[in-house]
Backbone as CSV, one residue per row, in Angstrom:
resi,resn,N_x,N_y,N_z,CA_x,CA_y,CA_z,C_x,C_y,C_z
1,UNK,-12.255,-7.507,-12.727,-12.876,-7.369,-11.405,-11.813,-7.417,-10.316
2,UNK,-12.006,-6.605,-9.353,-10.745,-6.556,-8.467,-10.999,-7.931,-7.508
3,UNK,-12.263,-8.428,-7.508,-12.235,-9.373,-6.839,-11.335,-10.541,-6.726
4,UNK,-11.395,-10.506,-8.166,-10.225,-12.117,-9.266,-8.969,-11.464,-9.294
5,UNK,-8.200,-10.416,-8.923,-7.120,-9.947,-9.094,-6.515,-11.092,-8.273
6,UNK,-4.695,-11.109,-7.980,-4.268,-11.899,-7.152,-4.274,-10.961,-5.858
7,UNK,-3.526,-10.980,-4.608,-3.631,-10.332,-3.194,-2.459,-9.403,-3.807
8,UNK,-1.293,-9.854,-4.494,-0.342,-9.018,-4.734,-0.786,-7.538,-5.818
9,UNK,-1.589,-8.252,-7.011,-2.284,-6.855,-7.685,-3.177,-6.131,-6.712
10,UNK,-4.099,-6.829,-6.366,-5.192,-6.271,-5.675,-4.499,-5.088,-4.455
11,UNK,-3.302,-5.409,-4.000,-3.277,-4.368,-2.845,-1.559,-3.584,-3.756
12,UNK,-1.229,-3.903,-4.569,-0.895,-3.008,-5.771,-1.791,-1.692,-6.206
13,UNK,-2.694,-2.200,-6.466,-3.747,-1.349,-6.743,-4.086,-0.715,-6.261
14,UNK,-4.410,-1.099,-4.633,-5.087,-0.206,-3.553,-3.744,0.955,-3.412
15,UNK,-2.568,1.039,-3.290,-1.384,1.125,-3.275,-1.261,2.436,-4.409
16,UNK,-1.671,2.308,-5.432,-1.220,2.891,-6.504,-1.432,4.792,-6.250
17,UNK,-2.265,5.077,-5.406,-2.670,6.403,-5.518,-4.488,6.559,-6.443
18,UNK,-5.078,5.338,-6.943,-6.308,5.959,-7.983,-7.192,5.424,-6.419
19,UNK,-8.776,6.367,-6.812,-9.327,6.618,-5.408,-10.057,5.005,-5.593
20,UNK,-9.923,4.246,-5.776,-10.262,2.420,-5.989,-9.364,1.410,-6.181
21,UNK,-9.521,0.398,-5.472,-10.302,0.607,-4.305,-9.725,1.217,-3.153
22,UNK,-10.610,1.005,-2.168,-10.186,2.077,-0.970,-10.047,1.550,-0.108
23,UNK,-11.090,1.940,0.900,-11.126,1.456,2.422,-12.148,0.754,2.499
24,UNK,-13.646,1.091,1.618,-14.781,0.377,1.550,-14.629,-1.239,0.933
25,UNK,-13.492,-1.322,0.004,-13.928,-2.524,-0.847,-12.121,-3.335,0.414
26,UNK,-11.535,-2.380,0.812,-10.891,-3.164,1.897,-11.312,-3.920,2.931
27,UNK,-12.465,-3.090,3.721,-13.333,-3.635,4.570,-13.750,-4.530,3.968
28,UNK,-14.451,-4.858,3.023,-15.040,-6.212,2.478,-14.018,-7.218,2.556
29,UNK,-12.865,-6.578,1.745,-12.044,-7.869,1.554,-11.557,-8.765,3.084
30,UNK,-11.009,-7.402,4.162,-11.274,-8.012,5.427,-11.823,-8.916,6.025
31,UNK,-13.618,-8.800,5.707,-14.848,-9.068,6.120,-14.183,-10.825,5.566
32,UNK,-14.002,-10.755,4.602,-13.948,-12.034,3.605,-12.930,-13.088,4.147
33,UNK,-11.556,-12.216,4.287,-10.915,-13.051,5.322,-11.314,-13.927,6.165
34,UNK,-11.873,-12.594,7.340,-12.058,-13.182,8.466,-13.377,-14.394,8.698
35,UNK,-13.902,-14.478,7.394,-14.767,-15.503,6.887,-14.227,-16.809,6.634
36,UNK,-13.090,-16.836,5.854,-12.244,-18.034,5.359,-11.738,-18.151,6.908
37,UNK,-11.075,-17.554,7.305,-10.382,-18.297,8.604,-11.585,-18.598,9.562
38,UNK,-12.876,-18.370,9.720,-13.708,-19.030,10.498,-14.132,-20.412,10.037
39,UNK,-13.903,-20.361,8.656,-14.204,-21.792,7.774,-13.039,-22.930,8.071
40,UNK,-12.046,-21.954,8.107,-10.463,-22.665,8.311,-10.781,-23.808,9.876
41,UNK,-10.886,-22.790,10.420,-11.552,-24.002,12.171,-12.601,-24.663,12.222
42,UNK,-13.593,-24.484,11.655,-14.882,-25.269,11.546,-14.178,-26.316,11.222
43,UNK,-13.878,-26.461,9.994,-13.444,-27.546,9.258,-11.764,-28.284,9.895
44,UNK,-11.506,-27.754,10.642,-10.725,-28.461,11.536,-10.893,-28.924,12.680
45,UNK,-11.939,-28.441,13.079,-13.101,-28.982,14.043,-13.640,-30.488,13.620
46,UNK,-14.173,-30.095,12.430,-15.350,-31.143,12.086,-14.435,-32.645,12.044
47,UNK,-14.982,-33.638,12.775,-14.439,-35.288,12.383,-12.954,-35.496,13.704
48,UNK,-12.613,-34.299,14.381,-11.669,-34.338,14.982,-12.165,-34.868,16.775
49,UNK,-11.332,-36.379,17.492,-11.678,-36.488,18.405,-11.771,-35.627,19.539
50,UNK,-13.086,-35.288,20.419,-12.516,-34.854,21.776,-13.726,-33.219,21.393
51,UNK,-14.346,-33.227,19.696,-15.255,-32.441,19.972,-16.509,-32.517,19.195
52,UNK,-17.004,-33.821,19.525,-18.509,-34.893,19.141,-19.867,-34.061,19.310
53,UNK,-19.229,-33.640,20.354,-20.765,-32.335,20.886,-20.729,-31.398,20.124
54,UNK,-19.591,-30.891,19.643,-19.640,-29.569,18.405,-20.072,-29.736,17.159
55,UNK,-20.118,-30.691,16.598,-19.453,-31.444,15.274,-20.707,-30.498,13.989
56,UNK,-22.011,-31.170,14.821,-23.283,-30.056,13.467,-22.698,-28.570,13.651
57,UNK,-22.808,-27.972,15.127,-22.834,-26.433,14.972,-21.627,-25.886,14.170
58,UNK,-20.482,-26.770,13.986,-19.234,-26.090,13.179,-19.251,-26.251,11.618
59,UNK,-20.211,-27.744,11.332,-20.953,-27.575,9.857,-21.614,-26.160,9.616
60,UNK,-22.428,-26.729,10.729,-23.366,-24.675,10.226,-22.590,-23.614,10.494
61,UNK,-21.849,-23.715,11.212,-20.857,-22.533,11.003,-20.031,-22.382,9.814
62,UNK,-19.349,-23.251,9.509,-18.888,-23.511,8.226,-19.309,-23.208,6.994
63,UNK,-20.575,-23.679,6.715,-21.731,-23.538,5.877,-21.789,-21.956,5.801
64,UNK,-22.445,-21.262,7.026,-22.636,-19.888,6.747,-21.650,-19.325,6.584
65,UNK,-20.286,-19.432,7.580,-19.167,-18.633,6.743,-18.982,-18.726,5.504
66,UNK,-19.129,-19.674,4.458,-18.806,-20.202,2.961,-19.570,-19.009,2.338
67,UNK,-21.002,-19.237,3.028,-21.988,-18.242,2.522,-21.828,-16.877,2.338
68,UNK,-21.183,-16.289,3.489,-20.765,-14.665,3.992,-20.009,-14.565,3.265
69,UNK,-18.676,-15.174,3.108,-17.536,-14.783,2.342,-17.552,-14.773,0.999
70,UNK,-18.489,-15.734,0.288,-18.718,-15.111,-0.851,-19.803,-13.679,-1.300
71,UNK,-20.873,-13.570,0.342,-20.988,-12.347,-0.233,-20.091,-10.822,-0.119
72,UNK,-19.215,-11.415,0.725,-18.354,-10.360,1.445,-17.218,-9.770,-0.155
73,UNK,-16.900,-11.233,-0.912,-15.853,-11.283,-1.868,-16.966,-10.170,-2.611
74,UNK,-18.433,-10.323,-3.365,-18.592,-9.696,-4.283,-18.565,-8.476,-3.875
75,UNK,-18.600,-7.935,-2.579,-18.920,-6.571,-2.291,-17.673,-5.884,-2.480
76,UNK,-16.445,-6.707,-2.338,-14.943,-5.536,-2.908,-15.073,-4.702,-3.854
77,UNK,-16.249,-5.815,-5.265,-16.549,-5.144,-6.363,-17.107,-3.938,-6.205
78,UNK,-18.566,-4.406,-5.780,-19.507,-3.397,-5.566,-19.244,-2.226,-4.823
79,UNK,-18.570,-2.170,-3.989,-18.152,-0.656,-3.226,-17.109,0.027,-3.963
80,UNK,-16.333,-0.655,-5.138,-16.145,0.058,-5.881,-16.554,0.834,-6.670
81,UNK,-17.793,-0.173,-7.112,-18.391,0.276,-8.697,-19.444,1.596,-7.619
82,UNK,-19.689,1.288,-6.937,-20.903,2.524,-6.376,-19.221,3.916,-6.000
83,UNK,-18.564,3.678,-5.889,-18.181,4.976,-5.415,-17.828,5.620,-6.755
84,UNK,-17.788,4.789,-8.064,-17.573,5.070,-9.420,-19.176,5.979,-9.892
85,UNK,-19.883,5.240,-9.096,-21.689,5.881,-9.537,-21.250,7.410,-9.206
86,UNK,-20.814,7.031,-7.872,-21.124,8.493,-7.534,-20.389,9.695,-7.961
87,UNK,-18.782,9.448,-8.659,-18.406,10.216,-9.214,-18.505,10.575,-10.854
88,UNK,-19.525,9.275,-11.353,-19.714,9.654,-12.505,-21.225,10.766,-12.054
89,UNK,-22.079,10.387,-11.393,-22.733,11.230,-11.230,-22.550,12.914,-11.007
90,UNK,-21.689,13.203,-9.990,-21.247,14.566,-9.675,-20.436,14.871,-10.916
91,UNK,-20.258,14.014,-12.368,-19.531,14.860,-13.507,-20.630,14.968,-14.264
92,UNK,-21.947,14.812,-14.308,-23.315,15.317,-15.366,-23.009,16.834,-15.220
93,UNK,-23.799,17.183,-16.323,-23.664,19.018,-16.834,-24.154,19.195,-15.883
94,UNK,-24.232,20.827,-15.937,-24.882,21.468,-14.400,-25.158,22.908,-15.558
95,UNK,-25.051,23.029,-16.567,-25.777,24.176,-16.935,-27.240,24.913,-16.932
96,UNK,-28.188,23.885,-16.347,-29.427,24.483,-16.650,-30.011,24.080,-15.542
97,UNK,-31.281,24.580,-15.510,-31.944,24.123,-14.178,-32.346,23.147,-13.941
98,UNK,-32.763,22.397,-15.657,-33.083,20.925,-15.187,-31.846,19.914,-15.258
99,UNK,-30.752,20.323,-15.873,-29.475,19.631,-15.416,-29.323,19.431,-14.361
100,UNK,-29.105,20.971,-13.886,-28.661,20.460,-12.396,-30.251,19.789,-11.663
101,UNK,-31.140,19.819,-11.867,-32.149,18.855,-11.315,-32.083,17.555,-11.257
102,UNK,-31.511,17.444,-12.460,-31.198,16.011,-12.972,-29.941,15.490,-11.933
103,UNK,-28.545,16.432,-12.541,-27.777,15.830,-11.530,-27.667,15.451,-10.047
104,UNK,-28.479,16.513,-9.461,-28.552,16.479,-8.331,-29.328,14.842,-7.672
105,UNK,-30.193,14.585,-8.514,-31.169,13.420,-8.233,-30.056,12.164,-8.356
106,UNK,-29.308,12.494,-9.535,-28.203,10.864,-9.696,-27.502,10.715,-8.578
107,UNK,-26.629,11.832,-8.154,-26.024,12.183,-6.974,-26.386,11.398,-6.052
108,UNK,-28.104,11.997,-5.735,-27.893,11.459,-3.992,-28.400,10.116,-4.481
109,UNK,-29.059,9.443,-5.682,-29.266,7.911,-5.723,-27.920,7.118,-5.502
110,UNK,-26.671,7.677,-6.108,-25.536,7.116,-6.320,-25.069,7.011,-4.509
111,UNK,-24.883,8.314,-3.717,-24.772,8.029,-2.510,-25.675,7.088,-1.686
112,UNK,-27.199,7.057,-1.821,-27.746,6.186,-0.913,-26.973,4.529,-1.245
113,UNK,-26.683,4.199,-2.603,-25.939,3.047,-2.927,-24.751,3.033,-2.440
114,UNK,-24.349,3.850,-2.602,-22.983,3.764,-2.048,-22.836,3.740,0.100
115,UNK,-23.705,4.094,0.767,-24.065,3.971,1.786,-24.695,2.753,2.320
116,UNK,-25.749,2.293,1.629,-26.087,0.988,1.146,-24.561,-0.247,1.689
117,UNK,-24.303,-0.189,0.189,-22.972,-1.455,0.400,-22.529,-1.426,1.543
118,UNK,-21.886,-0.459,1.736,-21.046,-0.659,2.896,-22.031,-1.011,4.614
119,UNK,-23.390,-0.525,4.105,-23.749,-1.065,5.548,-24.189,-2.658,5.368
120,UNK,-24.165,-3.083,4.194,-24.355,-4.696,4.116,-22.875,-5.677,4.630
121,UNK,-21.803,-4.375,4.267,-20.625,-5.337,4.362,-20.977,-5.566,6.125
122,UNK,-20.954,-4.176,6.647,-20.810,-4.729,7.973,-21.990,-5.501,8.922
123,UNK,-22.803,-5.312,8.410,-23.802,-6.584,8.708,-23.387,-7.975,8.310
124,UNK,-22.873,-8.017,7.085,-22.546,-9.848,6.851,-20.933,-9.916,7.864
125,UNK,-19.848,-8.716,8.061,-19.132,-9.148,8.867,-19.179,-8.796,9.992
126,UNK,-20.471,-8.152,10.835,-20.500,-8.701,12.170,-21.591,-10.505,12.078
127,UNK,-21.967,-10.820,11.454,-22.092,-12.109,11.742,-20.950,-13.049,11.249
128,UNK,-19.882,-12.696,10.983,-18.823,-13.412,10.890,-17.964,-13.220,12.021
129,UNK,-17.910,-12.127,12.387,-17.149,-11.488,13.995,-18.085,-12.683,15.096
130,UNK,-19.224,-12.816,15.125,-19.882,-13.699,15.703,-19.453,-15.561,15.992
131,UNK,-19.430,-15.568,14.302,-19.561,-16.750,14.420,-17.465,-17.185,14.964
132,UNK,-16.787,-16.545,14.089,-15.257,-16.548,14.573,-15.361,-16.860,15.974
133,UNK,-16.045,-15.963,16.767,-16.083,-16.228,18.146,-16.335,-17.342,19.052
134,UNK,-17.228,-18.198,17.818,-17.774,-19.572,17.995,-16.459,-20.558,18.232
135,UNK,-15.996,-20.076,17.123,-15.093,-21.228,17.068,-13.810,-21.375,17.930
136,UNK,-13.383,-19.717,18.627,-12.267,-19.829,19.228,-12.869,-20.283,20.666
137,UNK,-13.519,-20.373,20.746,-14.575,-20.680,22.434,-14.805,-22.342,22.414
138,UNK,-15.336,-22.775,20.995,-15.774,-24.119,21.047,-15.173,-25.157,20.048
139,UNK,-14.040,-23.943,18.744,-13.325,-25.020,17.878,-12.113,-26.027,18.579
140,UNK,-11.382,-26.451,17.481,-10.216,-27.446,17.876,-9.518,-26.149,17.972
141,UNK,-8.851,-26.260,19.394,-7.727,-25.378,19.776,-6.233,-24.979,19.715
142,UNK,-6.377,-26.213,18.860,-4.767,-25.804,17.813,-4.951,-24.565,16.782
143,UNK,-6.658,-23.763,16.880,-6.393,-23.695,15.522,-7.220,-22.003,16.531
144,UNK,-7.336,-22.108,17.572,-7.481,-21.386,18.186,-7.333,-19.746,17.718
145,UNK,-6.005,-19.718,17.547,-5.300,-18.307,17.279,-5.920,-17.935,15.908
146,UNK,-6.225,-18.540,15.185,-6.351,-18.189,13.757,-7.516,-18.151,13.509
147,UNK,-8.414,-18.084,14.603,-10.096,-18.253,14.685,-9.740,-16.526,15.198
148,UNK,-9.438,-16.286,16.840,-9.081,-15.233,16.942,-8.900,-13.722,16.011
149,UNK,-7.799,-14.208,15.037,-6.975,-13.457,13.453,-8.825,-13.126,12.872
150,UNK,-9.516,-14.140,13.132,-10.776,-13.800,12.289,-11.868,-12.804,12.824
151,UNK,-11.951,-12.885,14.405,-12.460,-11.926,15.374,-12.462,-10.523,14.533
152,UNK,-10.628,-10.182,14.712,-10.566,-9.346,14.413,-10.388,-8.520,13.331
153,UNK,-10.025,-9.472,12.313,-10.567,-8.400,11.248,-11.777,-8.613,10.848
154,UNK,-13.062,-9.163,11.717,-14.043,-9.136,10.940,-14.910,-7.793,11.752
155,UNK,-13.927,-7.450,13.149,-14.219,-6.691,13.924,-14.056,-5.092,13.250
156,UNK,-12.573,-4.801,12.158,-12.071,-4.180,11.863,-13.041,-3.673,10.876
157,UNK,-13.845,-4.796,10.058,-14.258,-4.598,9.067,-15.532,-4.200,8.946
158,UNK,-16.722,-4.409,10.221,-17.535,-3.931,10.490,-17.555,-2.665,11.109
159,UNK,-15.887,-1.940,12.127,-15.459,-0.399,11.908,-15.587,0.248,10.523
160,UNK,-14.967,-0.128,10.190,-14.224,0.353,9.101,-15.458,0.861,7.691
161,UNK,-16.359,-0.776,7.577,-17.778,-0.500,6.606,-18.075,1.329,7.500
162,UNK,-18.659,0.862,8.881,-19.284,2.265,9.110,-19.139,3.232,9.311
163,UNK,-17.535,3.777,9.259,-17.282,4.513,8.456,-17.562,5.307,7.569
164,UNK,-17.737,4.366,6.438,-17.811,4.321,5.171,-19.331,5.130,5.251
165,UNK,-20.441,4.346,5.548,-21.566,4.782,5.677,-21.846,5.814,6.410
166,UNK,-21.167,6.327,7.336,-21.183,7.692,8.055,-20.756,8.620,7.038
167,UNK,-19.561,8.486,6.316,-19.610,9.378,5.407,-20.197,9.905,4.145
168,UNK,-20.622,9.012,3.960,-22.020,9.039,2.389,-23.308,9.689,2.932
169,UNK,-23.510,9.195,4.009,-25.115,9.850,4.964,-24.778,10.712,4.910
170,UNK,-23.730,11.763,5.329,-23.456,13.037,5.690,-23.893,14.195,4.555
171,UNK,-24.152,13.456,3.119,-24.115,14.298,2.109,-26.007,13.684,2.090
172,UNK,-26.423,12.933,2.563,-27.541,12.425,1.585,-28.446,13.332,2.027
173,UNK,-29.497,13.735,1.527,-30.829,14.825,1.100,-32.117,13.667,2.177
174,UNK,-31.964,12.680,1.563,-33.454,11.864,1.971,-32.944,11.844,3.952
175,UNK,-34.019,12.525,4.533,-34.001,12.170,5.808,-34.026,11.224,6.556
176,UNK,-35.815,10.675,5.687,-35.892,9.268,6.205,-34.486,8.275,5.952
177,UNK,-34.427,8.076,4.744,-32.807,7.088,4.462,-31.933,7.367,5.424
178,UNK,-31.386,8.391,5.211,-30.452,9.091,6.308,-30.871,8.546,7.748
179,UNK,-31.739,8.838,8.490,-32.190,8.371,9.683,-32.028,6.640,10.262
180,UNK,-32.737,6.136,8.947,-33.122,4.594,9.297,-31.258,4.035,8.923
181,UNK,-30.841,4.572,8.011,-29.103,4.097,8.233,-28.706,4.286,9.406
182,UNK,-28.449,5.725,9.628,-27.911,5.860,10.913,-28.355,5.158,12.164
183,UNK,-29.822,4.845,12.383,-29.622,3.831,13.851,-29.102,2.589,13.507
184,UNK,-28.997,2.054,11.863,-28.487,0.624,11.930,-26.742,0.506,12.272
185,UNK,-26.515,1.886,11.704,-25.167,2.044,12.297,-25.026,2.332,13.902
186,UNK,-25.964,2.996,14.868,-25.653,2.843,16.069,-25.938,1.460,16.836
187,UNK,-26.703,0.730,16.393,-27.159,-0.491,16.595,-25.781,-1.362,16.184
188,UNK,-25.291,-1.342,15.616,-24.098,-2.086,14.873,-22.988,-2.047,15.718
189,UNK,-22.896,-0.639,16.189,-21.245,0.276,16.640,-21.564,-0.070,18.075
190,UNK,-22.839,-0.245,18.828,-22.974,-0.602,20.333,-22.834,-1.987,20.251
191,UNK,-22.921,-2.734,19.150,-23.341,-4.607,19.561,-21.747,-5.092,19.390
192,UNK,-20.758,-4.051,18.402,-19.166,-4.249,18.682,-18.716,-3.971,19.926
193,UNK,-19.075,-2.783,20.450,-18.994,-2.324,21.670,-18.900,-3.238,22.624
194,UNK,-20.075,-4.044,22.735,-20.668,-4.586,24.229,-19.721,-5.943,23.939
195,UNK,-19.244,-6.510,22.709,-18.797,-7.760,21.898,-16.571,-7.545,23.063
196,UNK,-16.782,-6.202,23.068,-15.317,-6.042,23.114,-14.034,-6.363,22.268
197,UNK,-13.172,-5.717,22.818,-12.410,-5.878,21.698,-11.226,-7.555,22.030
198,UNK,-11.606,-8.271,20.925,-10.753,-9.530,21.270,-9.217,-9.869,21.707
199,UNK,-8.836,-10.217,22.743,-7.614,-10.309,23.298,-6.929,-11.975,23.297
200,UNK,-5.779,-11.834,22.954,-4.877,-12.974,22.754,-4.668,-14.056,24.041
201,UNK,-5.102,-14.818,24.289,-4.675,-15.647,25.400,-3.304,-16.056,26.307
């Protein structure tokens, strides 16, 4: 699993030239980051004098980042294995009419999955872009900058997922699917928008 690889294989790999992983299971890994370093300040927050008034909301922050980042970690997998669907799919026979009937149907199931993942990544990392934000506003401020580091690649990574999902829609057949993705992606790409882009103090 590329998940369990070390950082040195894992971006070996990405590195190597084979089309996995890519940019989709990068964005995750991003997403995942910028999860651990929101955990990183919570928890340097928590028990530290001078921020008594913070102390539950950086548990629950904490808590849910723990949460995100492990779903963020399994999705490196999964946006692999779906972009694998989809090219095992586009290699079924195509000699006959119900072949290609057939193939055609794996196809666009394999793309709606593969469109799928990536719009989950960037949903679990814009609520990590969120909560990061928490902490550089209200964590312990030694730790400030590295709450920040989490902003933005969780900022990068919710680009980057939709992307991903802009390009899989582009091929998909189902309208409705097609449709109801695409406003979650304009809904997504305006709430980064209005969020701005995070600047260094």
């Amino acid at each position: 699993m590329l998940s369990e690889l070390s950082i040195k294989a894992f971006l070996d790999k990405t590195a190597s030239g084979s089309a996995v992983p890519g940019g989709g299971s990068m964005s995750a890994f991003l997403g995942a980051a910028a999860a651990a370093l929101t955990e990183m300040v919570a928890n340097l927050t928590i028990g530290k004098k001078g921020f008594d008034e913070v102390q539950e909301e950086m548990k629950s922050i904490s808590a849910s980042a723990s949460e995100l980042r492990a779903k963020l970690t399994s999705a490196i997998d999964k946006d692999s294995e779906a972009f694998e669907q989809v090219m095992a799919a586009f290699r079924l026979p195509k000699n006959s009419a119900s072949e290609k009937e057939k193939r055609n149907s794996a196809v666009q199931e394999a793309l709606k999955n593969a469109a799928s993942v990536p719009m989950e990544v960037a949903e679990h990392a814009f609520e990590i872009m969120l909560l990061a934000q928490k902490t550089v506003t209200k964590g312990n401020k030694n730790a400030a900058t590295d709450g920040l580091v989490g902003v933005i690649a969780a900022r990068s990574a919710v680009l980057g997922s939709l992307c991903n999902v802009k390009t899989n829609l582009a091929s998909i057949q189902d309208e409705a699917f097609a449709e109801k993705l695409s406003e979650q992606v304009r809904h997504l790409e305006k709430a980064v928008s209005e969020e701005g882009a995070p600047q260094c103090r």
